[in-house]
N, C-alpha and C positions, 0 to 999 in steps of 0.2 A: 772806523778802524780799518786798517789795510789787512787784506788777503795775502795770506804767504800760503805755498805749496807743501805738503807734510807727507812724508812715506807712509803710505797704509799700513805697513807692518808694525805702525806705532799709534795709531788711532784703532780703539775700542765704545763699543757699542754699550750703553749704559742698563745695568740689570734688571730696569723697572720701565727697560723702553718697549714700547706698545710691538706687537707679533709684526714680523716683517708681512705686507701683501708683495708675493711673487709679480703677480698681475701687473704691479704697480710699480716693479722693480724691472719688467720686463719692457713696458714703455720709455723708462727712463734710460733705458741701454740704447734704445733706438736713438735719443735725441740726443743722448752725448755720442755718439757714434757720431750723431750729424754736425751738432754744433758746441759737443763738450759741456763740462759743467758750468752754469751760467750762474748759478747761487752758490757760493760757496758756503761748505757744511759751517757750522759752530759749534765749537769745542772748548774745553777748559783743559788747561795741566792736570797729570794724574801721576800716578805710581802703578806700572803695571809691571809683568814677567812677558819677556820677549826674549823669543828663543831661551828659555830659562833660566832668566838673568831680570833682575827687578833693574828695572831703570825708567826714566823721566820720558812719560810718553802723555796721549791726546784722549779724553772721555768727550763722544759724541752729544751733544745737547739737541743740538735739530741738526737733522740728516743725513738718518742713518738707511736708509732708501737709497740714498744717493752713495752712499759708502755701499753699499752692497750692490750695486750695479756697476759703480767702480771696479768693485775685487773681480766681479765679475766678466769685467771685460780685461782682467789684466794690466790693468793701472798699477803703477807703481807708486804715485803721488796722487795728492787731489788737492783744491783751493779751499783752503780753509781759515776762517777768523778764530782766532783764538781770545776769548774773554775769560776775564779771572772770575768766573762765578761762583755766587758760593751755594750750597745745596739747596737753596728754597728757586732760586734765580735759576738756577741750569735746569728744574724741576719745571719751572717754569715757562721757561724757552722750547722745551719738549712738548707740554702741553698747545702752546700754541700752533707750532708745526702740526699737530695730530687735528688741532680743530678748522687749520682752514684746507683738511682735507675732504671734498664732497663726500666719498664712500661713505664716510663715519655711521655707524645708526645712532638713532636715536638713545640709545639707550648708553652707548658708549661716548656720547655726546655732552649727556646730561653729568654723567659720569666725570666726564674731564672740566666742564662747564664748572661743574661743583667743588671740584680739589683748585681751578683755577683761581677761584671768588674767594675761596679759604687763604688762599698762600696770599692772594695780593691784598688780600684786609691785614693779612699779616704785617708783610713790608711795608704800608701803609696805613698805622693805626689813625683812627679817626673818618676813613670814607664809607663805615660799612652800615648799617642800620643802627637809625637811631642815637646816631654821633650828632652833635650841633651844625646845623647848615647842610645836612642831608636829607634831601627828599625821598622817600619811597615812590615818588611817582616817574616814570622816565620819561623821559621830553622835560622834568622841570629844573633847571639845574639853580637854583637861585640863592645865592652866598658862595658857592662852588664852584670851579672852571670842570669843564669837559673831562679833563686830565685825571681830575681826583674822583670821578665818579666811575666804578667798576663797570657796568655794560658800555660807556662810552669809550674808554679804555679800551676796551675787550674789541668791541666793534671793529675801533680803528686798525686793532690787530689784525683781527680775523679778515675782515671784510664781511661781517655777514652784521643785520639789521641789531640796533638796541635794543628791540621786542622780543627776538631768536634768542639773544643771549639772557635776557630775565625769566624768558622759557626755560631753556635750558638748566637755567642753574636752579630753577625751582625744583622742577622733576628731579635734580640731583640734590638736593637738600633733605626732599620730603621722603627720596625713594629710599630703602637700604642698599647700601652696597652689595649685601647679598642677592635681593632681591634685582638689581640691575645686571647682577652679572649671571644670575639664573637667564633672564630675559634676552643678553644680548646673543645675536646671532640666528634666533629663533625666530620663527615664522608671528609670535607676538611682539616680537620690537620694531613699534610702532609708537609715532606720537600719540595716537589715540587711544592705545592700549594704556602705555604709560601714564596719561592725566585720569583714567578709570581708576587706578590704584593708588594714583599718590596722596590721595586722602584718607585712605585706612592706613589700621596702627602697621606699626615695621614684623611682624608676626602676622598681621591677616595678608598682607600684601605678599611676601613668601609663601605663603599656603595658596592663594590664590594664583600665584605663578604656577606651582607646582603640580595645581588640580588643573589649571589650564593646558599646559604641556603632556600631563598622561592622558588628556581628553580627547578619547579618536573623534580625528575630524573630519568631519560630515564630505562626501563627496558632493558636489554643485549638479545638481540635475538640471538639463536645459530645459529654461524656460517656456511655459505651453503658449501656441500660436497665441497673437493676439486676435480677438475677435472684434474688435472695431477702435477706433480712430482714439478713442479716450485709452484702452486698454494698449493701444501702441505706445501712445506719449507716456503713462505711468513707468511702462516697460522701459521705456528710454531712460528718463529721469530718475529709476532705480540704479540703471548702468551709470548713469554722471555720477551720481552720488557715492558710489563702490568708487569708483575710478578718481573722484578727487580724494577721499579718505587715505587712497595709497601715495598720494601726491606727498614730497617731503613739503612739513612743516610751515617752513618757507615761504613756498613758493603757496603755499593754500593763503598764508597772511596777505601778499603782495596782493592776490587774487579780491579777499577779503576788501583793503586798502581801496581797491580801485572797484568795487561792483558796490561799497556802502562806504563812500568817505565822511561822512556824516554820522553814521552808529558810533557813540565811545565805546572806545579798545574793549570793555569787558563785556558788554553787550554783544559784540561779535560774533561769537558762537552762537548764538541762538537764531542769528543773522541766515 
């Protein structure tokens, strides 16, 4: 589809679109500053009120970042494709923009992972579990092309591993929505935190947030000298072990991949 240029005063930002990051709206001023909008947004027809007058105007699907650093720099126009989506599709073009951005946490991750996997079994009845010629195993695609299988799919979108997104959309299956959005933002939204709960019921797992977050937490008293050469290396090997924990998800699989390529996937962890 070709890019045409549309007046901002007629493109609008969609009601269930994810909180704008400032942060992230202030990098992208820089770059269109230097070398202009290089992706143009994606938008569908709408009916909005401009200058208070209802007329034929633009609903943002991905790019509303970019729309808001636009306005921001005083743009009058921006490059935008316009698709006829219809509300599962433009829902879904949002989602993806949100997932292959790194900040995301985990928990707003899993979140988007999970309504992704719901809408695309949707438009695609037949690829989701337990359909004929679908494997629950990933890497096995066997009666199936790439295409119709959901983290393959998702991958190809994202750019990020078919293991991240079976991740992903587990911890968003298993968690509550409530209980994810207690979590997100918080000094617990954490991959590690997340797989602790998402095997209790949708009640212990909100209660267990909730006693987590009032629970004052401990200040880290530095650790006492070491007294010989065994008590150095424990010391060390405690700090690796803190310090990959906070490593995203990811990049601890990659890690994983490459120090035990021989362990099967579910053994890993224990790895």
């Amino acid at each position: 589809m070709q890019s045409q240029d549309l007046p901002i005063t007629h493109i609008f930002v969609r009601q269930d679109a994810r909180k704008i990051d400032e942060a992230a709206v202030r990098g992208l001023m820089e770059s269109i500053r230097e070398v202009g909008i290089i992706n143009p947004l994606r938008v569908r027809p709408a009916r909005r009120h401009v200058e208070g007058i209802e007329t034929d105007a633009y609903e943002v699907t991905a790019g509303a970042h970019r729309l808001r650093a636009a306005r921001k720099l005083g743009m009058e126009a921006v490059p935008c494709i316009v698709a006829d989506d219809d509300d599962l599709r433009a829902e879904l073009a949002m989602i993806d923009e949100n997932l292959m951005r790194a900040e995301l946490s985990p928990a707003l991750r899993a979140q988007q992972t999970a309504r992704r996997k719901a809408i695309y079994e949707e438009l695609h009845p037949g690829t989701g579990h337990g359909s004929p010629g679908v494997s629950r195993q990933v890497g096995d695609i066997r009666d199936r092309s790439d295409a119709d299988r959901f983290t393959a799919e998702t991958a190809g979108v994202t750019g990020r591993s078919e293991r991240a997104i079976q991740r992903d959309a587990e911890r968003g299956d298993k968690i509550s929505e409530r209980a994810l959005q207690l979590v997100a933002g918080t000094h617990l939204d954490t991959g590690t935190f997340l797989d602790k709960i998402k095997s209790l019921g949708e009640r212990e797992q909100e209660a267990r947030v909730q006693r987590e977050l009032a629970a004052p937490r401990k200040p880290v008293s530095p650790a006492p000298e070491p007294r010989n050469e065994i008590e150095a290396y424990e010391a060390w090997l405690t700090k690796v072990v803190r310090l990959f924990d906070q490593v995203p998800d990811e990049w601890r699989e990659r890690a994983r991949d490459h120090l035990f390529p021989d362990v099967p996937v579910m053994d890993r962890g224990r790895a």
